[in-house]
C-alpha positions as CSV (number, residue, x, y, z in Angstrom):
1,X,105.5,-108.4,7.3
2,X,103.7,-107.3,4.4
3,X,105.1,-107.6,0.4
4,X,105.7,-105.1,-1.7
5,X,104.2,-105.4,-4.8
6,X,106.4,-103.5,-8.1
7,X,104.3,-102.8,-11.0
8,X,106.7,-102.7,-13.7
9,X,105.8,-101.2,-17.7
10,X,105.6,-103.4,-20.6
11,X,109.0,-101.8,-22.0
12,X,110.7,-103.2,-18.5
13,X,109.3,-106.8,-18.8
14,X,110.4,-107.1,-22.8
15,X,113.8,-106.4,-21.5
16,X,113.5,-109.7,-19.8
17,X,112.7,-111.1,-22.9
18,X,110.8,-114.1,-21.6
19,X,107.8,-114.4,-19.5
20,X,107.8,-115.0,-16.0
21,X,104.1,-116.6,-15.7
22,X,103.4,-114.4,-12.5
23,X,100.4,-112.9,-13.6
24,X,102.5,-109.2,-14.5
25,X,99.5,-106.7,-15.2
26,X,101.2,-105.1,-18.4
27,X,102.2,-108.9,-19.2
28,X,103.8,-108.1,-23.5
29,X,103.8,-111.7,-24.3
30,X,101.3,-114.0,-26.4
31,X,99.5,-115.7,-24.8
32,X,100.1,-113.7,-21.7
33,X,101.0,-114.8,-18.1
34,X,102.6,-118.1,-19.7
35,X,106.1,-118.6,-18.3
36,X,108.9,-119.2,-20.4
37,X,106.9,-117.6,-23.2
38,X,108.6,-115.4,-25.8
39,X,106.1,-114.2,-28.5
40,X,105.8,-110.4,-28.1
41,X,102.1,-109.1,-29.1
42,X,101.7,-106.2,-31.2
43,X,101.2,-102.9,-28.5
44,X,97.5,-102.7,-30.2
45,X,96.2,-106.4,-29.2
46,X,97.5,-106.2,-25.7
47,X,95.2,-107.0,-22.7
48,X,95.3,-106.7,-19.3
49,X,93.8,-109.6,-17.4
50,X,92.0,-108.6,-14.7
51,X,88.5,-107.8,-13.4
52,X,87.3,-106.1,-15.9
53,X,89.1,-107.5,-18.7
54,X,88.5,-110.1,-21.8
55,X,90.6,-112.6,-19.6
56,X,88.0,-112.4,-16.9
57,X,85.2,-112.6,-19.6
58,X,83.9,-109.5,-19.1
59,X,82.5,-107.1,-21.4
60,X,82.3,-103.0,-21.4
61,X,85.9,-102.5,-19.9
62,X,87.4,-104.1,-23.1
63,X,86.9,-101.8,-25.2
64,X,90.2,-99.6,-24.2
65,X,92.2,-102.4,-25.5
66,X,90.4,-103.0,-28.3
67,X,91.7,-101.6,-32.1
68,X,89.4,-99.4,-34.4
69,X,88.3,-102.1,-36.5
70,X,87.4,-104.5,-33.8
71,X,85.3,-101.9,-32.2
72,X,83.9,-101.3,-35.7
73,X,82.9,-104.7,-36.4
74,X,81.2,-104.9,-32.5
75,X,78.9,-101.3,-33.1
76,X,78.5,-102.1,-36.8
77,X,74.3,-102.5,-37.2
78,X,74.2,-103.1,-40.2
79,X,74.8,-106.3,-41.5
């Protein structure tokens, strides 16, 4: 018997108001994916940590998560 897996929105896992530590995909704590954890992070910092995602130390899919002046500091050339 296979398991169902629920992907549920950042706005239903804050009405938990702690984290589970499961590994939740739109996880809204800080430092995400640690259970028992009850820091929200600001809607603009939050990552996702999966394949393709800081978490996973990898690079070009990052930059959807990434706020204006971050990405302005990265494509900045001059210095």
């Amino acid at each position: 018997m296979k398991k169902k897996l629920i992907s549920m929105t950042a706005d239903e896992l804050l009405e938990r108001r702690i984290c589970c530590g499961l590994g939740c995909q739109n996880c809204p704590y800080d430092p995400p994916h640690k259970k028992g954890n009850k820091t929200v992070r600001p809607p603009e910092k939050r990552i996702r940590l999966g394949t393709y995602s800081k978490g996973a130390q990898s690079s070009h899919w990052d930059l959807d998560y990434m706020s204006t002046d971050e990405l302005e500091e990265i494509f900045n050339t001059k210095k």
